[in-house]
N, C-alpha and C positions, 0 to 999 in steps of 0.2 A: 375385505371382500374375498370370503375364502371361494375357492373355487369347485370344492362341490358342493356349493349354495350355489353357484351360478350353475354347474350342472345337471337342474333337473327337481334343486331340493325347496326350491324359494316356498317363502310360507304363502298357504293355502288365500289370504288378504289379499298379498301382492299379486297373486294370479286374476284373483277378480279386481283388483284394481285397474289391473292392465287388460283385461278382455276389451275389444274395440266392437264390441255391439251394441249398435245405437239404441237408445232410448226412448219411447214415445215421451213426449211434452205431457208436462205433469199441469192438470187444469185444477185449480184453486176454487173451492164451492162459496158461492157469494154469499155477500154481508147478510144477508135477511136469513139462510139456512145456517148460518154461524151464531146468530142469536137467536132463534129460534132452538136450538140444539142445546145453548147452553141456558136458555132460560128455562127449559123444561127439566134439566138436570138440577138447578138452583132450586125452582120451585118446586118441583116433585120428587125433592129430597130424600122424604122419607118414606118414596117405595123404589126409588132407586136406591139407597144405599143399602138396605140390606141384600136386594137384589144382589149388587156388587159386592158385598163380603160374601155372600153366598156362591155366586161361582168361582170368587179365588180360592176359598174353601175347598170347593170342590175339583179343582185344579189339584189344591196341595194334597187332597187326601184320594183322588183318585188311584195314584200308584201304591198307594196302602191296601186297598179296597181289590187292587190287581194279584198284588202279593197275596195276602189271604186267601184268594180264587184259587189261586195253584197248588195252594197245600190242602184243597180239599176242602176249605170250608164254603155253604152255599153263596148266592149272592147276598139275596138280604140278611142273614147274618152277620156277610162281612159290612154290608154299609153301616148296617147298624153300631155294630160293634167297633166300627172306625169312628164314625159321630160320636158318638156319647163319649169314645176315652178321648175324645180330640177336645168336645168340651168339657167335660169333667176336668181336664186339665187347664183351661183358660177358668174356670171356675176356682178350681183350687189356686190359681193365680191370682185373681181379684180376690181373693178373701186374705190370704197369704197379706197382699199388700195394702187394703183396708186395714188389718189389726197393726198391721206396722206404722201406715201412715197416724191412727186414732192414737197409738201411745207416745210419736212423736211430738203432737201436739200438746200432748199432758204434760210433757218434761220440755215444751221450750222455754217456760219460765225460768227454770234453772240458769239456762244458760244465759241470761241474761246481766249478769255481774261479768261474766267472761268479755261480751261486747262492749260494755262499760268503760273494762278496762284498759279496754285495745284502743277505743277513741282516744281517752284521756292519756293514754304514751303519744298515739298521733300528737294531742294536741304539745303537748308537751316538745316534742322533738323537732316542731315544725314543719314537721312533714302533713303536706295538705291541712296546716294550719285555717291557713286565710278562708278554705272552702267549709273547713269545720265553724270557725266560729262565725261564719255568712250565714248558714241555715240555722247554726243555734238563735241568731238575731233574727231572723225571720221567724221562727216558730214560738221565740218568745215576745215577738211584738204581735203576729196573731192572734195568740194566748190571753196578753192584753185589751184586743181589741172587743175580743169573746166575752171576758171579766167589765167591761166597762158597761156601769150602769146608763142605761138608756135616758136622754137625755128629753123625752117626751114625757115621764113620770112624774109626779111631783115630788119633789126632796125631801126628804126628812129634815124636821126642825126639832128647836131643845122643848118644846112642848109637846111636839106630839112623837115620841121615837118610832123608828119602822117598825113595821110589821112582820113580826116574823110568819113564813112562810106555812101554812098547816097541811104535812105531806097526807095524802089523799092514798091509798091504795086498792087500784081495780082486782077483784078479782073475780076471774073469768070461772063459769060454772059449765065443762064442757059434757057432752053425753057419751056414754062408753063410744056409741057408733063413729061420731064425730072423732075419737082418738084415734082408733082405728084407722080410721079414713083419714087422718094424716100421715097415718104411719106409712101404711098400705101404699098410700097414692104417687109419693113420690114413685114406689119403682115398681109400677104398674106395665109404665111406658117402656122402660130397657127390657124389662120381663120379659114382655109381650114381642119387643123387637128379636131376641134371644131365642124368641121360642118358632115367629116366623124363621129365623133363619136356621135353625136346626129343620126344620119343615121343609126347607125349601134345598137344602142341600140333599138330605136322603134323597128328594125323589128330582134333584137334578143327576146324584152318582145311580140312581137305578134305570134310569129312564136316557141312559146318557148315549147311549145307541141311539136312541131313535131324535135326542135333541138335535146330535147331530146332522141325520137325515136331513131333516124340517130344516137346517141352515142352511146346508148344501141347496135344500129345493129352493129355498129363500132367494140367497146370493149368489151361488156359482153354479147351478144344475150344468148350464152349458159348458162348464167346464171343471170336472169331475177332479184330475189330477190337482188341480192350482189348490181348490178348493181344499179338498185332501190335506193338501199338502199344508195349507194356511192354519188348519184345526189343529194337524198332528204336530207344527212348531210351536202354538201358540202354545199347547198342552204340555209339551215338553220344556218348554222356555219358563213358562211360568210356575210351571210346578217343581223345577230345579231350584228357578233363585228363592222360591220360596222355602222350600227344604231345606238348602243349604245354606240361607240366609239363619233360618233357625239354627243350623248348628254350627255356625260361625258366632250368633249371637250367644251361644249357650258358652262357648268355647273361650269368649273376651268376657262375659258377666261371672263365672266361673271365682275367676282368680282376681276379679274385681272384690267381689263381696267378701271374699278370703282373705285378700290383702286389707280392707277397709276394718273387717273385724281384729285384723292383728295390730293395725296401727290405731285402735278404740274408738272408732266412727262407734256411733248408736247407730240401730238399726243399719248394718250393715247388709241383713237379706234385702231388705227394701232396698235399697241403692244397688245392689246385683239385679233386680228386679226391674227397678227401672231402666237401669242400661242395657239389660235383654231386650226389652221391648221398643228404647228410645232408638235404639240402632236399626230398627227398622225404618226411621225415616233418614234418609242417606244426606251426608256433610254435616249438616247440623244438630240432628241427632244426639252422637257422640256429645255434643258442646255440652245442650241442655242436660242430657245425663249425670254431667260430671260437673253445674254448677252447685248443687243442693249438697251434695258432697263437700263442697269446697265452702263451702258459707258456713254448716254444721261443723266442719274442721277448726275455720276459724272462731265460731264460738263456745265449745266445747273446751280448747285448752287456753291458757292463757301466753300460752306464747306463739311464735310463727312457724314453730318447725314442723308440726303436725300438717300447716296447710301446703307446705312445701312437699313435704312425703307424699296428699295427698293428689296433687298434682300430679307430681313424677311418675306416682301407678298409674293415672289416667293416660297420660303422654306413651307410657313406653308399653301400654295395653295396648292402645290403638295402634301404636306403630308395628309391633309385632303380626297384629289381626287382621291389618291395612295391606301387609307388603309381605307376609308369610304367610298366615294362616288362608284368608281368600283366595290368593293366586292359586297356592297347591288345590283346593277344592274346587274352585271352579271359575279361576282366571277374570273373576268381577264383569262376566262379561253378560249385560241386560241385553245389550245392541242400542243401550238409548247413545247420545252424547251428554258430559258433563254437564254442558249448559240446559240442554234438556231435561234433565232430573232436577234440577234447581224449579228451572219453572214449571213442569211439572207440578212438581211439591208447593211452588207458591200457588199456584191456580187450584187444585184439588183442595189444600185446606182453606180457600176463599169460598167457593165450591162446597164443601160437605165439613167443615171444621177440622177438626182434631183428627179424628179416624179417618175424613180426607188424606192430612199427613202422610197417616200411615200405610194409606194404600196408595199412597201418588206414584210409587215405580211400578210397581205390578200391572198397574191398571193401563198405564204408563206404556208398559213392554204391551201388551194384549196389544193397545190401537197401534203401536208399530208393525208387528208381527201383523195384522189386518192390511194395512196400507201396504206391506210387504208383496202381500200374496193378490190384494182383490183389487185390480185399477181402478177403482172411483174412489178410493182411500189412499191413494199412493200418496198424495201430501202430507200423510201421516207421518210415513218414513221419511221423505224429504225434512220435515221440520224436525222431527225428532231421533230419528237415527242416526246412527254411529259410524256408517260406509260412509265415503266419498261419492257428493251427488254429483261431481262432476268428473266426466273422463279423463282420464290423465291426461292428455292428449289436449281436449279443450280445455285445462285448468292451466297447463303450459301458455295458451295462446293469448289466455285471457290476461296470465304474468304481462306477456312479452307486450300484449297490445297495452298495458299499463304503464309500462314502461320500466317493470321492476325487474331487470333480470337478477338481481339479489334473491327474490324469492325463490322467484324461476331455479337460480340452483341449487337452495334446498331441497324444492321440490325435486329433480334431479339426483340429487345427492342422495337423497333418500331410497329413489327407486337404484339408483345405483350399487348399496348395499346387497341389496342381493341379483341383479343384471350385469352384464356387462354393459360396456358402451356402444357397443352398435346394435344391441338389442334395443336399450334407451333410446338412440338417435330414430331407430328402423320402425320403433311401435308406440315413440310418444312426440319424439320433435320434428321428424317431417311430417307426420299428419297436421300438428300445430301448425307448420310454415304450408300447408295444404290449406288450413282452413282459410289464413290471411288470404294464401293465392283466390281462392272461393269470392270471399270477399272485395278481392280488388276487383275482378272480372266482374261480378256484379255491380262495382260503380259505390259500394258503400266504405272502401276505404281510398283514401283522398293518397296522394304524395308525399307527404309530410306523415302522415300514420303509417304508410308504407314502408319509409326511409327509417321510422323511431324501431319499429318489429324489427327489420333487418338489425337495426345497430344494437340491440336487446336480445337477438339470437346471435348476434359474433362476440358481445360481452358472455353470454351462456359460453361457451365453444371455450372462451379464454379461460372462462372460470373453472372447467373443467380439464385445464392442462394437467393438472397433481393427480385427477383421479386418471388422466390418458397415461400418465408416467407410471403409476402406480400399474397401473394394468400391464405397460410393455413390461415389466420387471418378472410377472409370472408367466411359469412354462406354457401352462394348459391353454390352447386357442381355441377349445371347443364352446362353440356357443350352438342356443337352439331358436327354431326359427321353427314361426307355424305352419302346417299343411294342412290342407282339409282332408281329413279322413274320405275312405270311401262312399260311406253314405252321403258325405255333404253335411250330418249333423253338428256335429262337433269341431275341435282343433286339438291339433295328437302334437307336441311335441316331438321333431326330429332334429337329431344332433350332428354338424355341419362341421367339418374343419376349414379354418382360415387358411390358407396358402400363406408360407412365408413368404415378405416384402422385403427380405435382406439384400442389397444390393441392387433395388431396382427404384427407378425415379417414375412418378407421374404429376402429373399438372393437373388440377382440377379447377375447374371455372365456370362459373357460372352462365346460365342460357342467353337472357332476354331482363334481367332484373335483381333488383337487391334481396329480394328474396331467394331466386336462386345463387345470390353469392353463399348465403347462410347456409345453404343446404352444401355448398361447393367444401365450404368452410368443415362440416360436420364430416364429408364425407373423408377430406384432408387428413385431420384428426388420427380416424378411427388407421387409416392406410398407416401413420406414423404411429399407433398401439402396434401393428403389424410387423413393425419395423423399415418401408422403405421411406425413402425421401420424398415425403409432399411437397408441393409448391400451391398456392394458389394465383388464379385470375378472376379478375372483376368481368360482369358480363361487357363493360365498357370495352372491354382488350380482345372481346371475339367478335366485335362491328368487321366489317368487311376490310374498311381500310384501315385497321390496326392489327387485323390479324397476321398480316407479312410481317411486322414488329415484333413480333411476340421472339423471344428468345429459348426456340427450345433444341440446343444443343444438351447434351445429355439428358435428354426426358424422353425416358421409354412410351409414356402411354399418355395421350391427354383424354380425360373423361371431363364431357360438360353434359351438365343437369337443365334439367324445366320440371318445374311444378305446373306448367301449363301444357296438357296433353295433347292439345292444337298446335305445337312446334316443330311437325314432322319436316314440312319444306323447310326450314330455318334450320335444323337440325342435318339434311341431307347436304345443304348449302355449305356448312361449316367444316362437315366430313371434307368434302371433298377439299375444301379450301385446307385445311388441316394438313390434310396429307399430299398434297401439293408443296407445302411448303418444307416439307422432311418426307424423305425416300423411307419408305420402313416403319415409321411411328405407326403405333396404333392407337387406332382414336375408339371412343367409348360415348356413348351416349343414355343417357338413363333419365326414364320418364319417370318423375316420382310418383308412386302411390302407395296407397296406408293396405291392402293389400299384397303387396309386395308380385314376383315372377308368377301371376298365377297360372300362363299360358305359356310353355317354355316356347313351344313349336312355334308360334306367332311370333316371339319375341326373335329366334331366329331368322324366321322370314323377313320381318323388320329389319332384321340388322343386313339382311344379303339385298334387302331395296334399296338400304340406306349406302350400302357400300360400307358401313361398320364393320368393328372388328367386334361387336358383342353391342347388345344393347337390353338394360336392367330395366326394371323397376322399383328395387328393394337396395337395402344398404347390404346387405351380406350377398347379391348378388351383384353388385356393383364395383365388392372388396374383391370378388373373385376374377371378374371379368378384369378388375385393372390389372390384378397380381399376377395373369396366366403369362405362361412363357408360349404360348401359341406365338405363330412368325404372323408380322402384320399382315392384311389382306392386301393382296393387291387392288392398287385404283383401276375400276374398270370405264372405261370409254364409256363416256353417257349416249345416247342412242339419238339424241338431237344431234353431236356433235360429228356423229359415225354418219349420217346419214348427208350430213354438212362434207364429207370428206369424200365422200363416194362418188365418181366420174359422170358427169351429165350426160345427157343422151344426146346424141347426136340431131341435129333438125337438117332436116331434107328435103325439098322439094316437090311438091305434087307428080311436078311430070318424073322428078327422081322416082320418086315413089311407083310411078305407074311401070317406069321401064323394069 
């Protein structure tokens, strides 16, 4: 935990991680518009997918078409001129790997003594013996079964021998047209798809001003920036990983096809070719790229070392493209989650086939980046993005009410990295122990889920002893703590010194509840990162007749907490009993909230009603008020008691009176 990371530098995640503004409830669109949606996508395939390769198209070639612009050349020449070499070169691709694939095919006979001879060592060696010669017996009793004269014919006898067979030969008399119209026919269909989508991207890149208008007036007219804002991520989102996906994929297929030609693959471009293209469908991708590789390896030589080599290029391509080449370009980052681009990809190629596949991220990123920006797609992002849909804050509560404080401090542990600990405790674990408090007073948590959270937030507290030691060990006591800016819109970062606790004791304890022992516990903690001597007490030990019990010879300062804001008479009750019971101590009282001192001047007036010597709301306002060397307040005379002590008045007599 270095500490100008906690100064100011935390990664820009963690900041949104921890922002504490609430979220509207994300509404789920029902069963009948979820099949309705995807069955018009199923069914009406084939004017939505070109559709769809046509505005990823124009995504990826948009920023081409920009470039061009600026060095002078017009618009429609640049689109033009962007389309045609964008396909020209998917063309000279497909042809490219058409002649490759057709001569493959001519020479796998060859290899076919190679595989021969690879079984018969298996069988030989016993390795996968038993499976080998299981399918040899099943394909040679099939074999048989195929050969076995039919048992319905009548038999040949020594008088009359069979009949030999007299072979017949049709031959078909076709007309030039009719050839034609085979040939032709098949690729009439991709032609014509190919040439829609050339059509259809020009005049989405020319006309892309005014598409977007017509969206905006569609979906967001009423609000101008969201909307904005949703088109210019989608556009930049998608048109990066598509670029740089391209040259990440050019970058690993490269020294694929290089390496495969030196180690005597045939058709080595094809195999660079394929793994340029296969890499665009994400995890598995790679797999299928490199098994026609590995099959052709092994039948191609007659021994095993070829398919080892070609393995080890495939393994230490990926890894290198995986873990160096992606990060440096562009950090891998879609905004989907892992699990999200799996099924993605599995739904897409159910959905549209093969070229499914290959657009399931892209297409993928688009509905995120939608559900990001426009609320009635927000489920998008929930299901398929990459943020945290829960606030740190609520994803702690949910630990604790689970009963897992194990997670609880990973999760902890994690934001710890780059926070301190009373940052942690001030903007994610008293709000958690806020929300249970929420809860109880509502009547939805019982006694027993009450007592499990509290003992799930002092196992948190313990778990994090190594990171509190850790922490007292460095100089820097500067942490930051939010204010709201002038306007109100924002939270500015302002940097706070802790007071050193060297030499000074306080008692913290809890209000009214096990939950405020937890918060007692945390506050404990941070005072011992500080350097002075915590103690703690149970809210059991601040009842009225166990507070004369309480032992506090050497304790400078007692501070007691409530996550219940309604505690001011109990809280004024306890001041005074406090200091009643020690000449001098100063007592501390802190009303938690996720907020933190938003009202200093109120907070003072509270604390001169309460008879306090400081009264917080916040953990960095709570470290200061216990650590101050201010001299305790004096107890002042409560104004029942004074008025109790005051001389009665004298009673006198009528005729007194009259004389």
């Amino acid at each position: 935990m270095a500490a100008n990371t906690r100064n100011g530098t935390a990664a820009p995640a963690l900041e949104d991680m921890l922002s504490a503004a609430s979220r509207p409830r994300t509404t789920l669109p029902n069963v009948a518009t979820i099949v309705t949606t995807v069955a018009a996508l199923y069914f009406g395939r084939e004017v939505f997918l070109p559709i769809a390769i046509a505005l990823l198209l124009t995504f990826a070639l948009a920023p081409l078409v920009s470039g061009l612009k600026r060095i002078g050349i017009p618009r429609i020449a640049a689109v033009i001129a962007s389309v045609m070499g964008a396909f020209a070169a998917l063309a000279l691709f497909s042809f490219v790997v058409a002649t490759q694939v057709s001569e493959l095919a001519q020479n796998i006979p060859v290899y076919q003594t190679n595989i021969l001879t690879k079984i018969r060592s298996l069988k030989e060696t016993g390795v996968g013996g038993g499976i080998v010669s299981r399918l040899s017996a099943v394909i040679e009793r099939v074999g048989q079964e195929i050969d076995r004269q039919d048992a319905s014919l009548p038999a040949a006898t020594p008088d009359k021998p069979p009949r030999e067979p007299v072979p017949v030969e049709i031959v078909a008399r076709e007309k030039p047209l009719e050839v034609l119209q085979n040939i032709v026919g098949p690729l009439i269909s991709p032609l014509g798809s190919a040439g829609l989508i050339i059509v259809v991207v020009i005049f989405m890149l020319l006309e892309r001003e005014d598409l977007r208008d017509r969206f905006i007036r569609l979906v967001g007219y009423g609000d101008l920036h969201r909307t904005t804002e949703a088109l210019r991520d989608a556009g930049k989102r998608v048109g990066r990983y598509l670029l740089m996906q391209l040259v990440v994929n050019i970058v690993y297929a490269i020294p694929i096809a290089a390496g495969l030609w030196i180690l005597g693959i045939p058709n080595a471009l094809l195999w660079g070719l394929l793994a340029l293209a296969l890499r665009f469908v994400p995890y598995i991708g790679p797999a299928i790229g490199m098994l026609l590789p590995l099959f052709l390896a092994l039948a191609v030589a007659p021994g095993w070392s070829l398919l080892l080599w070609t393995a080890a290029l495939f393994v230490v391509m990926e890894l290198i493209t995986g873990n160096v080449i992606e990060p440096w370009l562009y950090g891998s980052r879609t905004g989907l989650s892992p699990l999200a681009i799996i099924v993605a990809a599995i739904f897409w190629t159910w959905l549209w086939g093969p070229l499914g596949l290959i657009l399931s991220t892209p297409l993928t990123v688009c509905l995120v980046v939608l559900g990001r920006h426009v609320p009635q797609f927000e489920f998008l992002d929930v299901l398929f993005g990459n943020e945290p849909v829960l606030e740190p804050h609520a994803r702690l509560y949910q630990r604790l009410l689970a009963g897992d404080p194990e997670e609880a401090t990973d999760h902890a542990e994690e934001i710890l990295e780059e926070k301190y600990l009373v940052e942690f405790y001030h903007k994610v674990a008293i709000p958690a122990l806020l929300l249970g408090e929420r809860d109880r007073a509502r009547g939805v948590m019982g006694d027993v889920q009450r007592r499990q959270v509290a003992a799930s937030a002092l196992t948190l507290v313990a778990n994090l002893d190594d990171d509190a030691k850790e922490e007292a060990d460095e100089e820097d006591d500067t942490v930051l703590t939010g204010e709201t800016d002038e306007d109100g819109d924002g939270v500015a970062e302002e940097q706070v010194d802790l007071p050193d606790g060297a030499g000074m004791s306080v008692l913290c304890a809890g209000g009214r509840g096990e939950l405020d022992d937890a918060a007692a516990a945390m506050l404990a903690q941070v005072l011992q990162v500080q350097g002075a001597t915590a103690t703690k007490a149970g809210f059991a030990e601040m009842e009225p007749s166990s507070v004369r019990d309480l032992d506090l010879a050497g304790i400078d300062t007692v501070v007691v907490g409530f996550l219940n804001r309604d505690s001011v008479k109990h809280a004024r009750f306890l001041v005074r009993r406090l200091k009643r019971a020690k000449a001098g101590l100063r007592v501390g009282i802190v009303f938690w909230s996720e907020d933190g001192n938003g009202d200093k001047d109120a907070a003072l007036k509270l604390a001169e009603d309460m008879n306090a010597d400081f009264v917080a709301h916040g953990m960095v306002d709570a470290v200061i008020g216990a650590l101050s060397q201010e001299p305790a307040v004096v107890l002042k005379l409560a104004k029942r008691r004074a008025r109790r002590l005051r001389p009665a008045p004298r009673k006198v007599s009528a005729a007194a009176a009259a004389s």
